[in-house]
N, CA, C and O atoms as a MOPAC input file, in Angstrom:
PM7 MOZYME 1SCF
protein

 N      1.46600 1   -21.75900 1   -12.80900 1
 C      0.78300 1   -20.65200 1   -12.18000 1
 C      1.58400 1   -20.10600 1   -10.99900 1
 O      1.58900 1   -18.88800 1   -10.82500 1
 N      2.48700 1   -21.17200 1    -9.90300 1
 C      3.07500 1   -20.37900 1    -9.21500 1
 C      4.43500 1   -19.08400 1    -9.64800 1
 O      4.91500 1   -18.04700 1    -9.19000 1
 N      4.60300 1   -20.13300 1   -10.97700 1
 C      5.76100 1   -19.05200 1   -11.70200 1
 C      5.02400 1   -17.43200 1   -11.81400 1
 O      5.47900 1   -16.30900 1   -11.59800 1
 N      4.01900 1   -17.80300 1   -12.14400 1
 C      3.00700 1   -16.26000 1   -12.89200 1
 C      2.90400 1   -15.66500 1   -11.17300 1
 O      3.47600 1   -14.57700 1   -11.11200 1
 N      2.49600 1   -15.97400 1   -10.19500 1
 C      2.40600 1   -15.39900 1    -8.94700 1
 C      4.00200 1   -14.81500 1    -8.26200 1
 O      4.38900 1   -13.97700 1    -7.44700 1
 N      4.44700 1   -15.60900 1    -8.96400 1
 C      5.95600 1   -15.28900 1    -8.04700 1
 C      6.93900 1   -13.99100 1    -8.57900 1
 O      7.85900 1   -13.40700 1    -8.00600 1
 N      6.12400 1   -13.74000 1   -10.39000 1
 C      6.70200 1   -13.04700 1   -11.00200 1
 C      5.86800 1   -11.64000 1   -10.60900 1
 O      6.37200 1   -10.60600 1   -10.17200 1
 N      4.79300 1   -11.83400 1   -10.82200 1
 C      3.84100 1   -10.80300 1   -10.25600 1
 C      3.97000 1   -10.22500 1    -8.92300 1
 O      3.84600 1    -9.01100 1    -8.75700 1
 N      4.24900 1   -11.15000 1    -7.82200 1
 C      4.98500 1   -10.29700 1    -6.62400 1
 C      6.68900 1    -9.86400 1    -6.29200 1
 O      7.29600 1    -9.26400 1    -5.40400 1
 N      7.04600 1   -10.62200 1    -7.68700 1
 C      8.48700 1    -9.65600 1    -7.37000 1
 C      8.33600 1    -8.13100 1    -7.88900 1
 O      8.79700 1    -7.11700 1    -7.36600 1
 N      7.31200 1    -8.29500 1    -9.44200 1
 C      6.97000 1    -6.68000 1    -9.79000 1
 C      6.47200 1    -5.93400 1    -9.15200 1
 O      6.94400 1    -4.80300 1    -9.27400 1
 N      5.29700 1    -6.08100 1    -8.14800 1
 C      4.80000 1    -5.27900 1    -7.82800 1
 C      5.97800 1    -5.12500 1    -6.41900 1
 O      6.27400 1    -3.93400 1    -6.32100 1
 N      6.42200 1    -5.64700 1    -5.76000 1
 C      7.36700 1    -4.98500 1    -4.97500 1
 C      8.35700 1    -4.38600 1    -5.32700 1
 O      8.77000 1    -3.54000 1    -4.53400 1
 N      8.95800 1    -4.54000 1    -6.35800 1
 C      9.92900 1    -3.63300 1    -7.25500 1
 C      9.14400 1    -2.21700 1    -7.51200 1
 O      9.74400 1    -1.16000 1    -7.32000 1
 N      7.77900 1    -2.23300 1    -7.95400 1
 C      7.20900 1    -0.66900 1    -7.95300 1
 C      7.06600 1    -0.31400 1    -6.45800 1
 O      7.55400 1     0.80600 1    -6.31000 1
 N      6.48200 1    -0.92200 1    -4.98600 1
 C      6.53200 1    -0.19900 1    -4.61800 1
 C      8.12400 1     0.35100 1    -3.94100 1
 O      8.29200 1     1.35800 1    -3.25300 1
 N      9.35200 1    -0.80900 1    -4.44700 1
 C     10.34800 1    -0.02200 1    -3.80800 1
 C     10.85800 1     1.74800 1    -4.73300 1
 O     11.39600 1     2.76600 1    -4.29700 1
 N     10.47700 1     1.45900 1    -5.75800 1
 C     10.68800 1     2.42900 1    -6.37600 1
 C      9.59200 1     3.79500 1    -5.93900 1
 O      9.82300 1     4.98400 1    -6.15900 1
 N      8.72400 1     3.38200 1    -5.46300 1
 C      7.61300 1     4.11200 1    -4.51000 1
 C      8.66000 1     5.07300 1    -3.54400 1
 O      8.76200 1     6.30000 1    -3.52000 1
 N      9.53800 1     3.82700 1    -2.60500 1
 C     10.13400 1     4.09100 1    -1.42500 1
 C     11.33300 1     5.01600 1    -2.36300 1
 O     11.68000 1     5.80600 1    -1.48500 1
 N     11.89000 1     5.26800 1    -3.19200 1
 C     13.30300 1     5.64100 1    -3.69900 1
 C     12.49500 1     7.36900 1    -3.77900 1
 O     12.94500 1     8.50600 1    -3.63500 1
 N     11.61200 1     7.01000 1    -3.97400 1
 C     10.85800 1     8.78700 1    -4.67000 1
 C     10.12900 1     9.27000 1    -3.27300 1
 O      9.90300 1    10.47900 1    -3.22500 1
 N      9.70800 1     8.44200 1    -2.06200 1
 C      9.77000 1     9.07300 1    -1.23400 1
 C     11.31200 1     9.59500 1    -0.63300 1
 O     11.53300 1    10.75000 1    -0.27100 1
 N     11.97800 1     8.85200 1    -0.62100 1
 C     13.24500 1     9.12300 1    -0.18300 1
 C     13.77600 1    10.58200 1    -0.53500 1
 O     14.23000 1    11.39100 1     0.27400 1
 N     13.61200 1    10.76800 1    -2.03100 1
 C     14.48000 1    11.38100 1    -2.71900 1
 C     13.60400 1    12.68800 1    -3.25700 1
 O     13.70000 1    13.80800 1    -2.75600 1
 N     12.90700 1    12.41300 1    -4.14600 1
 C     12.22700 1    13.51500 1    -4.38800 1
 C     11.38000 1    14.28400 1    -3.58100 1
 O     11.08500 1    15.39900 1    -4.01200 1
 N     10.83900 1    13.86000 1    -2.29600 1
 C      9.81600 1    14.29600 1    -1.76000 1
 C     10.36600 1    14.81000 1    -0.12200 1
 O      9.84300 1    15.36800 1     0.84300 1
 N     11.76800 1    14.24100 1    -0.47600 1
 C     12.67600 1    14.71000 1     0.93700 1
 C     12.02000 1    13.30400 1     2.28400 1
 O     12.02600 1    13.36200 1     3.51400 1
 N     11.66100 1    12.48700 1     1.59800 1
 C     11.26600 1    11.78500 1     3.05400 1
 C     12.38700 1    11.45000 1     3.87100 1
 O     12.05200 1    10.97100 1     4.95400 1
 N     13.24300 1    11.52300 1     3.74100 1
 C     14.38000 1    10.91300 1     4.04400 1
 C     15.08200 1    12.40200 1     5.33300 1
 O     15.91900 1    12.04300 1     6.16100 1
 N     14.67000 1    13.77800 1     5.32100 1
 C     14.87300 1    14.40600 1     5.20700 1
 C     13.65400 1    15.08900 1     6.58900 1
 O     13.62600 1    16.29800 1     6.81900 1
 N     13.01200 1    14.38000 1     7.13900 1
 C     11.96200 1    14.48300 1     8.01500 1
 C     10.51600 1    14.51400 1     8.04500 1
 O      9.61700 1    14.34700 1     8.86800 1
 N     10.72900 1    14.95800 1     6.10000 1
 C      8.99000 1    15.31500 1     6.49700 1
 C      8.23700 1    14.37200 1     6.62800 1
 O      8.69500 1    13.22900 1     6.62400 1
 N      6.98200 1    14.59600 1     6.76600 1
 C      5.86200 1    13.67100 1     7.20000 1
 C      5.25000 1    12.85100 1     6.11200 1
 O      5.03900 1    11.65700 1     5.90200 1
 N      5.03300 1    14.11200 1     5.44400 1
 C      3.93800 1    13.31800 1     4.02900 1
 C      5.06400 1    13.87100 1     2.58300 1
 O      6.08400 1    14.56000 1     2.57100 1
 N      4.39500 1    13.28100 1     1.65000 1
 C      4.38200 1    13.35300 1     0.13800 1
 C      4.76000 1    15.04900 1    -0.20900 1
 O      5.61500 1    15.67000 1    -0.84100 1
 N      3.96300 1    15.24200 1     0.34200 1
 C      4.01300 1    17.16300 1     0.05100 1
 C      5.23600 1    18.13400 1     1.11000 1
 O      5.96400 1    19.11800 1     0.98200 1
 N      4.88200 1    17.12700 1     2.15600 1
 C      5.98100 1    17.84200 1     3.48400 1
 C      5.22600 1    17.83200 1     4.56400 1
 O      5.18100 1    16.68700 1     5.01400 1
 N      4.50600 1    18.71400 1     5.29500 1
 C      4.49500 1    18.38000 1     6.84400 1
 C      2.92500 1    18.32300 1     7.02100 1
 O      2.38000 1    18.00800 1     8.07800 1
 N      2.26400 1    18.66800 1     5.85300 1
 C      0.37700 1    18.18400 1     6.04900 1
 C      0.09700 1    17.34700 1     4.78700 1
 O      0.52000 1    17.73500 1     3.69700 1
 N     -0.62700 1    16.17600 1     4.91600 1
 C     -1.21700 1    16.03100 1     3.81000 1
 C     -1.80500 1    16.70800 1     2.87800 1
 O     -2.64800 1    17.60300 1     2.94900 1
 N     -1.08300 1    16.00400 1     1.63200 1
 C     -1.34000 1    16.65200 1     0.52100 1
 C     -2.20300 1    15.79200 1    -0.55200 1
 O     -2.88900 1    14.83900 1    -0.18200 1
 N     -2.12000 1    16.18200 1    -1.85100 1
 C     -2.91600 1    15.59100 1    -2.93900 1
 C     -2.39100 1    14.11100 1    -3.13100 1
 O     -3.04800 1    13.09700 1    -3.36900 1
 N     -1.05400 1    14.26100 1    -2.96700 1
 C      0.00400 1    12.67200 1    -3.27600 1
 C     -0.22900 1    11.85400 1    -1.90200 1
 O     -0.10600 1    10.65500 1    -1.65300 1
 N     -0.44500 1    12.47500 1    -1.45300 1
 C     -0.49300 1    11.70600 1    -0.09300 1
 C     -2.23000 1    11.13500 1     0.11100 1
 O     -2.66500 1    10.24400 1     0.84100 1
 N     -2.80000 1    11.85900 1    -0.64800 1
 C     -4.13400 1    11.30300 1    -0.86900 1
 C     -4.54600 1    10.29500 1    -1.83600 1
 O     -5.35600 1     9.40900 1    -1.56100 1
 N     -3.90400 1    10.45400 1    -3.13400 1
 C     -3.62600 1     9.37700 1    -3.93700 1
 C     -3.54600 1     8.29300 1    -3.52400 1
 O     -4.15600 1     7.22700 1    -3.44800 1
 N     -2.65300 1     8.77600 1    -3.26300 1
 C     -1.77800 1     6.97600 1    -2.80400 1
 C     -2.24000 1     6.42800 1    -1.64500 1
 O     -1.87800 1     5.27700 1    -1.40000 1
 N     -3.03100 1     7.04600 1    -0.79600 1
 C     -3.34700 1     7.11400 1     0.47800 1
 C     -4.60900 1     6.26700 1     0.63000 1
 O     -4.72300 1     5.38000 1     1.47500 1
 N     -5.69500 1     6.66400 1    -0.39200 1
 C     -6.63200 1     5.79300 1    -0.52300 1
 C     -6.80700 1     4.42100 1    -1.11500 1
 O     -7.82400 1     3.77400 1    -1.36500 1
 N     -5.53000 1     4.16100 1    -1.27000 1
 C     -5.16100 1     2.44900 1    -1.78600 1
 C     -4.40200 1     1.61300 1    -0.03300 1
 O     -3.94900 1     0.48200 1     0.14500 1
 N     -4.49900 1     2.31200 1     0.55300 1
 C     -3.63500 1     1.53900 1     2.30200 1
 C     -4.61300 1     0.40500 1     2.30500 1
 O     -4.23500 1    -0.76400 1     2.23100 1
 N     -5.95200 1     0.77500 1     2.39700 1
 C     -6.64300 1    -0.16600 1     3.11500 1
 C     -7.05200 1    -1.74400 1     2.00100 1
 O     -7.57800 1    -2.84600 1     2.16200 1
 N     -6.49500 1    -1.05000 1     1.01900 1
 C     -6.45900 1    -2.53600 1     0.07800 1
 C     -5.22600 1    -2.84700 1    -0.24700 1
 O     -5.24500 1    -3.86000 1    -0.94700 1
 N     -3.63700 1    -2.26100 1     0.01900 1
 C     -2.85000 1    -3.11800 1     0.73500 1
 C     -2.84300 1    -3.97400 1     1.55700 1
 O     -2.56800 1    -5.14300 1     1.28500 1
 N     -3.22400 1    -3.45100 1     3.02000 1
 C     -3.35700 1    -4.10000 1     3.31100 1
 C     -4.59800 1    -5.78600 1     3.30700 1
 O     -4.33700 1    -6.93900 1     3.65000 1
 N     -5.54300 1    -5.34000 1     2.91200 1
 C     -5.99800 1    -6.59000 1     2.32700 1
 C     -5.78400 1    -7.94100 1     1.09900 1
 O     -6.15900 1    -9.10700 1     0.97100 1
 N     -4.98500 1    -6.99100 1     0.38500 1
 C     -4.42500 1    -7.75700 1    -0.62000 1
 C     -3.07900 1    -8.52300 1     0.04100 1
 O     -2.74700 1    -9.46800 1    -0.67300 1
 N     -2.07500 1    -8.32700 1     1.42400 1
 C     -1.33500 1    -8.81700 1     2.06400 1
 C     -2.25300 1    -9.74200 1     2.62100 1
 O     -2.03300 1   -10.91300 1     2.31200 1
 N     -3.42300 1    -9.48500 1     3.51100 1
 C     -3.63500 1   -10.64100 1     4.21900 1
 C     -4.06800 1   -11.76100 1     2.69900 1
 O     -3.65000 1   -12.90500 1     2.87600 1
 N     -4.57400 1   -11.62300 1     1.76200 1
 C     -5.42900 1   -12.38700 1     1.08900 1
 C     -4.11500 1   -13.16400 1     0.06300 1
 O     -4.21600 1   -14.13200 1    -0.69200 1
 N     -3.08800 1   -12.43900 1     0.34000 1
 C     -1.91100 1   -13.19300 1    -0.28600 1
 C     -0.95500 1   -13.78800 1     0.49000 1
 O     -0.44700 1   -14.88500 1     0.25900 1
 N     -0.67100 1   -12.95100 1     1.55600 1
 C      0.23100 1   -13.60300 1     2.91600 1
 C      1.53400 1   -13.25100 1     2.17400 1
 O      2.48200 1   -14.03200 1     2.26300 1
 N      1.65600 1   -11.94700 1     1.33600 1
 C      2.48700 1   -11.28900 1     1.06700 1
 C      2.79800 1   -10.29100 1     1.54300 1
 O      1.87700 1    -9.57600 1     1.14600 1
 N      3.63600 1    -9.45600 1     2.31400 1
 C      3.79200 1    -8.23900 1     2.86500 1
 C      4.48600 1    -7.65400 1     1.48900 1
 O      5.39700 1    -8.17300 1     0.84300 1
 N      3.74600 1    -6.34700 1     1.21700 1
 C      3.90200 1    -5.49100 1     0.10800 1
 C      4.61700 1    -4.32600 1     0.89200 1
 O      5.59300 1    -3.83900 1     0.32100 1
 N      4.24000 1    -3.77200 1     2.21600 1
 C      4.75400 1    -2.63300 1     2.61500 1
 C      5.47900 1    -2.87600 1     4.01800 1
 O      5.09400 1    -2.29600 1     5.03300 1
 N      6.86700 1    -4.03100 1     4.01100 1
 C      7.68100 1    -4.19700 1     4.57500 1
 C      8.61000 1    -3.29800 1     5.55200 1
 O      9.72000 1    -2.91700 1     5.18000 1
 N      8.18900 1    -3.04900 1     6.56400 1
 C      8.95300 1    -2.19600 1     7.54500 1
 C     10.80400 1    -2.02600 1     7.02000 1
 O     11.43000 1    -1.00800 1     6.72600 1
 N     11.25200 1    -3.48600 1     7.07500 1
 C     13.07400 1    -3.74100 1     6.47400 1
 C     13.14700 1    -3.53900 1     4.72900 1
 O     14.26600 1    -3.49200 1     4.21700 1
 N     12.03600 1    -3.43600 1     3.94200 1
 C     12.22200 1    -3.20800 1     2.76400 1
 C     12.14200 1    -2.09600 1     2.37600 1
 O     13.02500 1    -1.59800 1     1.67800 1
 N     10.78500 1    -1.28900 1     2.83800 1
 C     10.53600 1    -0.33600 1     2.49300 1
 C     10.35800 1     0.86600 1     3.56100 1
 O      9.34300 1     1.52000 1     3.32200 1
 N     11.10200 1     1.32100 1     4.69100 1
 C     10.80800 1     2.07500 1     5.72100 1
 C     10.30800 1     3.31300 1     5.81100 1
 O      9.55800 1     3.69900 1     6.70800 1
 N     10.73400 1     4.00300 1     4.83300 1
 C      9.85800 1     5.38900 1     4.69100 1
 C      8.21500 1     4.95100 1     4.33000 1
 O      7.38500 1     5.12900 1     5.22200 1
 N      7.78500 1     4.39800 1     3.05200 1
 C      6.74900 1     4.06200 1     3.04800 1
 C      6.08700 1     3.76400 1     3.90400 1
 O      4.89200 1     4.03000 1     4.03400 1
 N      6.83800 1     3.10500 1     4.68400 1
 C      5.75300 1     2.06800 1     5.85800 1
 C      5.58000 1     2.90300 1     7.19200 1
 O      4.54700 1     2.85400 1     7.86000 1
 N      6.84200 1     3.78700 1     7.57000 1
 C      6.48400 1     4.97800 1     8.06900 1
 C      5.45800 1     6.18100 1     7.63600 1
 O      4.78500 1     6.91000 1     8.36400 1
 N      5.55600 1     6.14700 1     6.31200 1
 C      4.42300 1     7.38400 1     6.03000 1
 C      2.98500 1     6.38200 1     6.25000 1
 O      2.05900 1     6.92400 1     6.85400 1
 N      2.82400 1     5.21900 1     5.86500 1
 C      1.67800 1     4.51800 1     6.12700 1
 C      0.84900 1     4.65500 1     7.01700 1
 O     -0.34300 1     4.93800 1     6.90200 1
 N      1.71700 1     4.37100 1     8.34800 1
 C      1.23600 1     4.69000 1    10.02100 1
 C      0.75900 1     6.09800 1     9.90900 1
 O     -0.38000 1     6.56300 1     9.97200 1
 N      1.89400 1     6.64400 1     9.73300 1
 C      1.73400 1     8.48500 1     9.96700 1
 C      0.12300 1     8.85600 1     9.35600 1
 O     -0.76400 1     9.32300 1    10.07100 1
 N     -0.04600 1     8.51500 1     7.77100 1
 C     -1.45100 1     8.34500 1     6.90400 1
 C     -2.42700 1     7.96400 1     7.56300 1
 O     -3.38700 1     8.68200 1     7.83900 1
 N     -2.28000 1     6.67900 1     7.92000 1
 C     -3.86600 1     6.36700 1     8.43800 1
 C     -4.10000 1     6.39000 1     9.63500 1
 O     -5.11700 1     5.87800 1    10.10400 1
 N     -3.00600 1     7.11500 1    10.49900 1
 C     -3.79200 1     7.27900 1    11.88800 1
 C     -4.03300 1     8.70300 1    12.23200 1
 O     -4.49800 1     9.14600 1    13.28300 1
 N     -3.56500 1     9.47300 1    10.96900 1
 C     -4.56800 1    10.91300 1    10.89100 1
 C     -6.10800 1    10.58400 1    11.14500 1
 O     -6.56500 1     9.50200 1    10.77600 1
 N     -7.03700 1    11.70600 1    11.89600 1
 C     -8.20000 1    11.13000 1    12.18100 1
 C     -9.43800 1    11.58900 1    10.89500 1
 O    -10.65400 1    11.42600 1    10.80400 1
 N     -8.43900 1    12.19800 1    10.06500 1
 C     -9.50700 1    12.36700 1     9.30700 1
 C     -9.67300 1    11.65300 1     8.27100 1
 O    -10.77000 1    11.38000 1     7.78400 1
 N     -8.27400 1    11.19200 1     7.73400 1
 C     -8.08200 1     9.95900 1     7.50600 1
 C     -9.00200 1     8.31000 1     7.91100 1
 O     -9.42400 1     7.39300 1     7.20700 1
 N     -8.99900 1     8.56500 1     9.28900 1
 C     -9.21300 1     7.39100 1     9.88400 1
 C    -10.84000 1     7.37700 1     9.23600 1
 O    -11.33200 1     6.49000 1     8.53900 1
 N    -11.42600 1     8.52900 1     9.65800 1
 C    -12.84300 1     8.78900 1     8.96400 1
 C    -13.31600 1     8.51200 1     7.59700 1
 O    -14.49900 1     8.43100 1     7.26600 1
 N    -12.38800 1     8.38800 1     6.90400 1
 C    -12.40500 1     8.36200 1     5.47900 1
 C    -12.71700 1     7.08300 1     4.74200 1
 O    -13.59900 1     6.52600 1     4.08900 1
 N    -11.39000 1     6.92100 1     5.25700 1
 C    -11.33400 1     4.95000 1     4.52400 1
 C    -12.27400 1     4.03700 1     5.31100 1
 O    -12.78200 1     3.91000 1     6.42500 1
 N    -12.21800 1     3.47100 1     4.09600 1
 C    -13.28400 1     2.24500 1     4.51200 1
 C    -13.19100 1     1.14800 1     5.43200 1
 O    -12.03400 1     1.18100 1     5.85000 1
 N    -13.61800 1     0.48300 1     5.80400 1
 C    -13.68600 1    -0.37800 1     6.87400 1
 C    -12.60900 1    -1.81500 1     6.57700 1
 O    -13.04700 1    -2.39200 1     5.58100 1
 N    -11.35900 1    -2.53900 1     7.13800 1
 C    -10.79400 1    -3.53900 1     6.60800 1
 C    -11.68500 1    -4.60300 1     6.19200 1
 O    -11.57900 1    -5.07900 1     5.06200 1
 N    -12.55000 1    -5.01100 1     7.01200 1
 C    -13.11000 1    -5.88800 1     6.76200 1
 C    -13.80400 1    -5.84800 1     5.36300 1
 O    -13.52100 1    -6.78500 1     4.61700 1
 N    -14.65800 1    -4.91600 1     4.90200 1
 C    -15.59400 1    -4.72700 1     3.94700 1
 C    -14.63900 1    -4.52800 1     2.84500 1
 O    -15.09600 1    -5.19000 1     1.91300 1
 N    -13.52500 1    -3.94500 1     2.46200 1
 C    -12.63100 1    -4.39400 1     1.91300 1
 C    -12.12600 1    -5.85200 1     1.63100 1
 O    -12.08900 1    -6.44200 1     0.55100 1
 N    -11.83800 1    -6.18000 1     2.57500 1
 C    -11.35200 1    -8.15700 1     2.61800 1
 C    -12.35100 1    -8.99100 1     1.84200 1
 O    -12.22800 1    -9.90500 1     1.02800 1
 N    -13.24800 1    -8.44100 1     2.30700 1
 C    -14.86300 1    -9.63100 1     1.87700 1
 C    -14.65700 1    -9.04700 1     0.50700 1
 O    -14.87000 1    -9.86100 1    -0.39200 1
 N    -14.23300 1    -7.62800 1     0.04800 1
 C    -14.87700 1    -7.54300 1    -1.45400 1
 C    -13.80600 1    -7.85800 1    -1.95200 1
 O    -14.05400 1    -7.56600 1    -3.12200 1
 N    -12.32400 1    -8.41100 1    -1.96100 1
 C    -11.12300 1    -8.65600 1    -2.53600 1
 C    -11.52700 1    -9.73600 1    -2.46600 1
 O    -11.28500 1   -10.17700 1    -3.59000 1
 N    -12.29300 1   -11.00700 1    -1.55600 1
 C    -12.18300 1   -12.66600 1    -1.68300 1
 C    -13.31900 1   -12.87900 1    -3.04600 1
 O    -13.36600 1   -13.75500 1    -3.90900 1
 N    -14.30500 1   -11.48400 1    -2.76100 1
 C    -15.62300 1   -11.94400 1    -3.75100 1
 C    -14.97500 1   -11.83500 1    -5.25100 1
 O    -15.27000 1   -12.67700 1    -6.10000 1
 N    -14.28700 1   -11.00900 1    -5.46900 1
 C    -13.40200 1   -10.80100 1    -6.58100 1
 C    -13.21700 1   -11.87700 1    -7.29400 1
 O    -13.73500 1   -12.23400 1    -8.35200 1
 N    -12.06800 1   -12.59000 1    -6.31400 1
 C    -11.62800 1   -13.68800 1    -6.35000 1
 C    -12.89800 1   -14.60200 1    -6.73000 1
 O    -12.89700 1   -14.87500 1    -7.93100 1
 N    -13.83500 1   -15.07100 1    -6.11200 1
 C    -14.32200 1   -15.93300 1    -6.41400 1
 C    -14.73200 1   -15.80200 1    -7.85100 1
 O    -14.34600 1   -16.59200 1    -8.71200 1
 N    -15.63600 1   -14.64200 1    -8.12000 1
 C    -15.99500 1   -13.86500 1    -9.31400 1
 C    -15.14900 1   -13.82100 1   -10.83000 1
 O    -15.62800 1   -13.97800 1   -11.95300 1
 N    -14.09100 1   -13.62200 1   -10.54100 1
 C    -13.09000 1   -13.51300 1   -11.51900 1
 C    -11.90100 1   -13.97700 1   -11.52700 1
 O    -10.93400 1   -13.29100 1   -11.85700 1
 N    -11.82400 1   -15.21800 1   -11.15900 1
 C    -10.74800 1   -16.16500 1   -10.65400 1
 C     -9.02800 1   -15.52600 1   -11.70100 1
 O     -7.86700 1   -15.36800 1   -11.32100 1
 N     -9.64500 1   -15.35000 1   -12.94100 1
 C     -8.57600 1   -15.47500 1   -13.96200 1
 C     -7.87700 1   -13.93100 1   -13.52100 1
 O     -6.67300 1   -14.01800 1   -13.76500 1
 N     -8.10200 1   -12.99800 1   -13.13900 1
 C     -7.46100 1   -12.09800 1   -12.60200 1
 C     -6.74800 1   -12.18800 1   -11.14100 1
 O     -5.99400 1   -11.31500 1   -10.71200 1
 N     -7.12900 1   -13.47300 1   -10.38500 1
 C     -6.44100 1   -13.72700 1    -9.13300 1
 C     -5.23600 1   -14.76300 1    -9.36600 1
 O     -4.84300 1   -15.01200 1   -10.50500 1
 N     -4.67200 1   -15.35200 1    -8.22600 1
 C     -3.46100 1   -16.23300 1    -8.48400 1
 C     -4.37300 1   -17.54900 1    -7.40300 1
 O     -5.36300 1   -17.47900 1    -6.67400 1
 N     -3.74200 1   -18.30000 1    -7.65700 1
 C     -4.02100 1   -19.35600 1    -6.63200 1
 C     -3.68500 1   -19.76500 1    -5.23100 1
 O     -4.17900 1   -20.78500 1    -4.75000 1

């Protein structure tokens, strides 16, 4: 099982570096702008935007950092930039109430979690 966990977090950090290559590149992050679209949030930036707060819970509940400042820097820059918009901030849900519903998961459906 640790093999199956270890393989599972090298993939999913491989997508989100490939996350970071298409901010880089296609979306000009590299290049100044702010968001996904360019200098206001946009639709991509909303997408993706409403999964932060279960990053980050799925890091604490794994003690995996998925959105690595030295791995992934644009991402993790647009991250900050994302959720400390205030309308943003208004939006997403609370960490905690998140956390509690990622452990209940877990308890619930063990065979979809890792150990």
């Amino acid at each position: 099982e640790g093999e199956l966990r270890e393989k599972a977090t090298k993939e999913t950090v491989a997508n989100i570096c490939m996350l970071e290559e298409a901010f880089g590149t296609a979306f000009d992050g590299s290049k100044g702008h702010r968001f996904f679209g360019g200098e206001c949030i946009g639709y991509l930036d909303i997408a993706m935007g409403a999964r932060t707060v279960w990053f980050q819970a799925v890091e604490a509940m794994s003690g995996v950092k998925l959105i690595d400042p030295d791995t992934v820097p644009l991402l993790h820059a647009w991250l900050l930039r994302f959720s400390s918009a205030d309308c943003v901030k208004k939006s997403l849900p609370h960490f905690e109430k998140v956390l509690s519903r990622g452990y209940q998961v877990q308890r619930e459906y063990p065979q979809l979690t890792y150990p």
